[in-house]
C-alpha positions as CSV (number, residue, x, y, z in Angstrom):
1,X,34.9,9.7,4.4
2,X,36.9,6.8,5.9
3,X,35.0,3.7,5.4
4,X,34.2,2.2,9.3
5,X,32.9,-0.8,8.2
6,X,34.7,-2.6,4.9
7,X,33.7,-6.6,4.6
8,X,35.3,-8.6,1.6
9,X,33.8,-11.8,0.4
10,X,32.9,-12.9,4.0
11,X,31.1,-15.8,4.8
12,X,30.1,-17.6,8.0
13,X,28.9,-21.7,8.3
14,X,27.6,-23.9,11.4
15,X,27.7,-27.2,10.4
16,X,26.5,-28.0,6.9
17,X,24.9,-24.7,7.2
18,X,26.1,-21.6,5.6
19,X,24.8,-18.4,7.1
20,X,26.7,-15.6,5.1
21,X,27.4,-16.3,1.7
22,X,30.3,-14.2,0.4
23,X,29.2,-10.4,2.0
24,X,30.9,-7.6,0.6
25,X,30.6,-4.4,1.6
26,X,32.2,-0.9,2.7
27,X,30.0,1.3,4.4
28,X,31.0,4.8,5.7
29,X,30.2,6.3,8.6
30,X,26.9,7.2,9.2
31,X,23.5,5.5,10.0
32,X,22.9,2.2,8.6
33,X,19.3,0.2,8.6
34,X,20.3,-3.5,8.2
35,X,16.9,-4.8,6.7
36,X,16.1,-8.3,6.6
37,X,13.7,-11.1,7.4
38,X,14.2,-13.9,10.0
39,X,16.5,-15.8,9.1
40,X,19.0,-14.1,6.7
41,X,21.6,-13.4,8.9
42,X,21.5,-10.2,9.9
43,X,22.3,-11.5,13.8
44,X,25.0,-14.0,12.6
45,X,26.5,-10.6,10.7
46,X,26.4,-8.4,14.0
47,X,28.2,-11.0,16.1
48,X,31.0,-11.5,13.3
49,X,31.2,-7.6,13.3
50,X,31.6,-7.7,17.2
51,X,34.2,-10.4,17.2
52,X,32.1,-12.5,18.9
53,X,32.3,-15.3,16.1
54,X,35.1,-15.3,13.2
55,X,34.3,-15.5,9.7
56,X,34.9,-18.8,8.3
57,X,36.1,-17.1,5.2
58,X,37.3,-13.8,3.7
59,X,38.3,-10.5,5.7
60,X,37.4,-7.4,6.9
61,X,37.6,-4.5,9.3
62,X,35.8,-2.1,12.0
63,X,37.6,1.0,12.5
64,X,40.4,-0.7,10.9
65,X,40.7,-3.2,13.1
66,X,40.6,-6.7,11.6
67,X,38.0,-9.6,11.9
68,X,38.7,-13.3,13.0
69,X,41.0,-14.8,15.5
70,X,39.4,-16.2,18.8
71,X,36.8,-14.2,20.3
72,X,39.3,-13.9,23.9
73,X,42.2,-12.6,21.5
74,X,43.8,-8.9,22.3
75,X,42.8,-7.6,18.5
76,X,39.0,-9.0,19.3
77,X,39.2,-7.3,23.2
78,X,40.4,-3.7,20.8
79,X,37.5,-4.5,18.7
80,X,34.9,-4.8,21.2
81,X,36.0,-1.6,23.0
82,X,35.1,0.0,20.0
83,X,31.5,-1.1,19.7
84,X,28.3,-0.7,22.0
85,X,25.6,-3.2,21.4
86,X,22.3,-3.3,22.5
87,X,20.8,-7.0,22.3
88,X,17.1,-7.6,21.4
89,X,17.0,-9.9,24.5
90,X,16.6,-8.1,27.8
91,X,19.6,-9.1,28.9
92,X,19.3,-7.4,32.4
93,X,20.7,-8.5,35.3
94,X,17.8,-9.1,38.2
95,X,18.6,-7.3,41.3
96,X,20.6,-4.4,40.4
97,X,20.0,-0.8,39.9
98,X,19.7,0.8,36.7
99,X,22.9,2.4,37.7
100,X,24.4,-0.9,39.1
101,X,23.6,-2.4,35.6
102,X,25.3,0.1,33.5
103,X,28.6,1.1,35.5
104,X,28.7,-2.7,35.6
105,X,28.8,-2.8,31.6
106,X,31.5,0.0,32.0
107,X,33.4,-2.3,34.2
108,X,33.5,-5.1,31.9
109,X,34.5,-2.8,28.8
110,X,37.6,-1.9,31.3
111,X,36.9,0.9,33.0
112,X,37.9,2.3,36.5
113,X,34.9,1.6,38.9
114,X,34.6,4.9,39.9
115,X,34.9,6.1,36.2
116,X,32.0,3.6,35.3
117,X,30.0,4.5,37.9
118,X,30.4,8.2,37.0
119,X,29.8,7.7,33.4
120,X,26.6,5.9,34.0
121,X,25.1,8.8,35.9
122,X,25.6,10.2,32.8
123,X,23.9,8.0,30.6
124,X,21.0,7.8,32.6
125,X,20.7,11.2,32.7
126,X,21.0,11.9,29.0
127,X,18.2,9.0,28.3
128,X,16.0,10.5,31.0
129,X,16.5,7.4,33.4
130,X,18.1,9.7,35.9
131,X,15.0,9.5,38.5
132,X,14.8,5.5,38.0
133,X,18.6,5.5,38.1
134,X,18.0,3.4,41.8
135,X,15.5,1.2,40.8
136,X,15.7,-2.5,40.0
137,X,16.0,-3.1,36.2
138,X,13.2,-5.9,36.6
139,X,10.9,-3.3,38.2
140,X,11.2,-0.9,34.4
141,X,8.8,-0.7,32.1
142,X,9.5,-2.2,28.5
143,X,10.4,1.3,27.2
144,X,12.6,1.8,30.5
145,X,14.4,-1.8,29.5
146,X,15.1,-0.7,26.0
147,X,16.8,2.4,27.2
148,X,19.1,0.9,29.7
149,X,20.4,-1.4,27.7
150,X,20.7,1.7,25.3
151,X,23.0,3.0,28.3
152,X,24.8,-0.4,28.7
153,X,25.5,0.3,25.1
154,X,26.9,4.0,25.3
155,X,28.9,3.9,28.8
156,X,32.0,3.6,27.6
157,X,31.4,6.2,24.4
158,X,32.2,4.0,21.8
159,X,31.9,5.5,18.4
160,X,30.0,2.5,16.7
161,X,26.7,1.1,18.1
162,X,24.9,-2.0,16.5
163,X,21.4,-2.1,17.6
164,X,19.1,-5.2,17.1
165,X,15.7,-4.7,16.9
166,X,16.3,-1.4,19.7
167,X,12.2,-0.6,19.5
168,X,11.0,-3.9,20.3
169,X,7.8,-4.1,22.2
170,X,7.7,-0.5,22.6
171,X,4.0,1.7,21.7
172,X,4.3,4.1,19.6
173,X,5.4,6.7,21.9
174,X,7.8,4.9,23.3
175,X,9.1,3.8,19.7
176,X,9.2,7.5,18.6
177,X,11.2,8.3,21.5
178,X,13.7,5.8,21.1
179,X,14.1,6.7,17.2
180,X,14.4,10.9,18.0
181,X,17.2,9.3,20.5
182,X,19.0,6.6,18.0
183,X,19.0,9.6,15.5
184,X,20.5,12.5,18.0
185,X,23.4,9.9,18.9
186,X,24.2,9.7,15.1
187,X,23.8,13.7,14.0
188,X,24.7,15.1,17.5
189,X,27.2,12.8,18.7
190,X,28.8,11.5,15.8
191,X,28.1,7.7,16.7
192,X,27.8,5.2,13.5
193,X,25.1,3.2,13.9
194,X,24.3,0.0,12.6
195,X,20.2,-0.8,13.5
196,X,19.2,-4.0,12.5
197,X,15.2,-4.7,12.3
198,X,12.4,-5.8,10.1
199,X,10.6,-2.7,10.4
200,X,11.0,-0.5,7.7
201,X,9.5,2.7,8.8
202,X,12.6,2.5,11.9
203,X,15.0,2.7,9.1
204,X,13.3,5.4,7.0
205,X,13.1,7.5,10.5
206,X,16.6,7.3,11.3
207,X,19.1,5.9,8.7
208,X,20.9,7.3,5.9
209,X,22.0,4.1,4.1
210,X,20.1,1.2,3.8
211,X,21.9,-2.7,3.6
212,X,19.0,-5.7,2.4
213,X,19.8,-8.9,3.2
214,X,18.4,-12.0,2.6
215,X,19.4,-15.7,2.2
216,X,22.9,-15.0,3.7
217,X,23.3,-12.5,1.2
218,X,23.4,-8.7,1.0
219,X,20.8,-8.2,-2.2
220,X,20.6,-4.4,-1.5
221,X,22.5,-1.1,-0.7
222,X,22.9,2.0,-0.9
223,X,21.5,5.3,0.1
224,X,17.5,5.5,0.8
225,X,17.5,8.1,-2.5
226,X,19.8,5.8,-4.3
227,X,17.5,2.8,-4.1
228,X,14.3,4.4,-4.3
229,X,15.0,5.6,-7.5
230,X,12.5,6.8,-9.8
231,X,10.9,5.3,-11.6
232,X,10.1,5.9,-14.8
233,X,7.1,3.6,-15.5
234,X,5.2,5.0,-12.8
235,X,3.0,8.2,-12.2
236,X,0.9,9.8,-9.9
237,X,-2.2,11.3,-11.7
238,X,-5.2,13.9,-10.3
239,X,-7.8,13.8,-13.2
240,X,-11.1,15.6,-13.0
241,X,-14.2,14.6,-15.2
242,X,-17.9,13.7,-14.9
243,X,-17.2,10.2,-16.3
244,X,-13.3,8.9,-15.1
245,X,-14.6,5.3,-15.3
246,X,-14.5,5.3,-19.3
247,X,-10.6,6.9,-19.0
248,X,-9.5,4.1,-17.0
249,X,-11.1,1.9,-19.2
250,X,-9.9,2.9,-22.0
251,X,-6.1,3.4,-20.4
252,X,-6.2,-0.1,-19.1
253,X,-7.5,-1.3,-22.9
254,X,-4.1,0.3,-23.9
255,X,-2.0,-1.7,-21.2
256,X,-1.8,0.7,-18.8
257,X,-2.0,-0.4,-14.7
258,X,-4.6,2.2,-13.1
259,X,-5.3,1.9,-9.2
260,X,-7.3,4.9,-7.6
261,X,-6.1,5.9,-3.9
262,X,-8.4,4.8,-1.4
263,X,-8.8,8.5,-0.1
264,X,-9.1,10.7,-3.2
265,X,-10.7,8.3,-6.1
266,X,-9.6,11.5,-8.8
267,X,-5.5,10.8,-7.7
268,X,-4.5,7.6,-9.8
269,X,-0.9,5.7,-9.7
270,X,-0.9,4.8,-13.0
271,X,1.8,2.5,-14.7
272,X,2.7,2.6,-18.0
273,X,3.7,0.2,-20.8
274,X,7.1,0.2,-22.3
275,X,7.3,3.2,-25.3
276,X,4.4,4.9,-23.6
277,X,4.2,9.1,-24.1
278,X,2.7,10.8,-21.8
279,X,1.2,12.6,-24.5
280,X,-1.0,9.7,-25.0
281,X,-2.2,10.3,-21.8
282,X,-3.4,13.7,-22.1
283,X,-4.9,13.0,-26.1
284,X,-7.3,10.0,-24.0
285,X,-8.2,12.1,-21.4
286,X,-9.3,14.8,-23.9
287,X,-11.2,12.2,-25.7
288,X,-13.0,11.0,-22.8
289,X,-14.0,14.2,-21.5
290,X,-11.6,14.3,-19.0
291,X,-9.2,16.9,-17.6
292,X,-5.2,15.6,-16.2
293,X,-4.6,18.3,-13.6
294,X,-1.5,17.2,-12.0
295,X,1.1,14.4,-13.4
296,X,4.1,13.9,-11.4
297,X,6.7,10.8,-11.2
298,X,5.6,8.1,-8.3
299,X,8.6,6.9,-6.5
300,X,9.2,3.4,-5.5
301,X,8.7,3.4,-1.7
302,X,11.5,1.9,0.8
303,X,8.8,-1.1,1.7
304,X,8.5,-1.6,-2.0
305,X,12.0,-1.8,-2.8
306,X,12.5,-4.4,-0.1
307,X,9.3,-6.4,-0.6
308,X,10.2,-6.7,-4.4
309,X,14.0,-7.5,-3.4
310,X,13.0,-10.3,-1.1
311,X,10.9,-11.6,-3.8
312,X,13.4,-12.1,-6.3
């Protein structure tokens, strides 16, 4: 599949500061969860993606159309048609209509008035705004907000979307909502999506590929199967036995990590030394008195990866 995103050694500064160090990457299309905490440049990324800043070194295209030159240029004005972006900040426009604010986002991208307005009926009525369509933007709820500046995003059908933070200050209902909606516009639609956020379950709902970054950096990436490998040090184990507390003692005497799940004390993630058989495992049980029902491979969950990534 064409690649829609391909950076090469791209880095950004302000000052003394350097914000990107050197990212290189090439994505295809698809959705994306760009995962990182405050501060590593996941914002400074989206902006140099949207033309909106050049990279003060290296290269790299959307759609194959290049990065760089001013932000006002022709090639940065192609660019930008390409893209829908929905901010983290409200970024509404007090006084208007829902429907006033998004044909008015279509008008800017360089549509016909008339073809803007049209479209934004549309939007509004595939994100279920249609019966708020009239109302002030400042008179929406925060879910209401996050999905017209969803539309704002969509009127002009671009076929990338980069979305920062897109479930911000929504309950849960609201968040689910606006996932089962992100998602649709990537499997239904055929939209690329880029959804940047801190919150790992978003990504795990709705994207296929997952980009880590951290310190400027891109420490991480690859599919969500791809980087939650297995494991092979770690198991989950369901033992049965009248006495399980001299097992794990006598597992944990032979270096092996035992921690009981909260709900059901007979499951155990166990962890295993380097050289272990999982013969061993069975032959202590035995001697114990104990019986290993079930013992399958415990996969390194998406918050771990990233936990243990930003760690190192």
């Amino acid at each position: 599949m064409t690649p829609f995103i391909e950076l090469h050694n791209v880095s950004r500064t302000f000052g003394a500061f350097t914000a990107l160090h050197g990212i290189t990457l090439t994505l295809p299309q698809g959705r994306v969860g760009l995962l990182g905490p405050n501060g590593a440049g996941k914002s400074t990324l989206l902006k140099v993606l949207m033309g909106l800043i050049p990279p003060s070194g290296g290269t790299g295209r959307v759609l194959n159309e290049p990065l760089g030159g001013d932000r006002d240029s022709e090639g940065n004005w192609r660019l930008r048609r390409l893209i829908g972006f929905m901010p983290e900040a409200d970024a509404l426009v007090p006084g208007l209509t829902g429907v006033e604010y998004v044909s008015l986002a279509g008008e800017l991208f360089g549509m016909p008035r008339r073809d803007a307005l049209r479209r934004a009926h549309e939007v509004l009525s595939y994100l279920e705004l249609e019966e708020a369509r009239y109302r002030r933007v400042e008179e929406y709820s925060a879910g209401m907000k996050q999905r017209a500046k969803l539309a704002q995003a969509l009127v002009h059908d671009p076929p990338v979307l980069l979305l920062d933070e897109p479930t911000s200050g929504l309950d849960p209902a609201g968040r689910d909502a606006m996932l089962r909606l992100i998602k649709a516009l990537g499997t239904d639609h055929g939209k690329s999506v880029i959804l940047s956020t801190h919150l790992l379950a978003d990504v795990e709902a709705v994207c296929e590929r997952v980009v880590i970054i951290a310190g400027g950096r891109v420490r991480r990436e690859g599919t969500v199967a791809e980087l939650c490998a297995r494991r092979g040090d770690r198991f989950r184990v369901r033992v049965q036995g009248d006495d399980l507390g001299a097992l794990r003692a006598d597992l944990e005497a032979a270096g092996v990590t035992v921690q009981p799940d909260a709900q059901s004390p007979e499951v155990w993630r166990v962890t295993v030394p380097d050289g272990w058989s999982n013969v061993a495992l069975f032959r202590r049980a035995v001697a114990c008195g104990a019986v290993v029902r079930a013992l399958t491979h415990d996969d390194e969950t998406l918050e771990e990866l990233f936990l243990r990534t930003i760690s190192e």
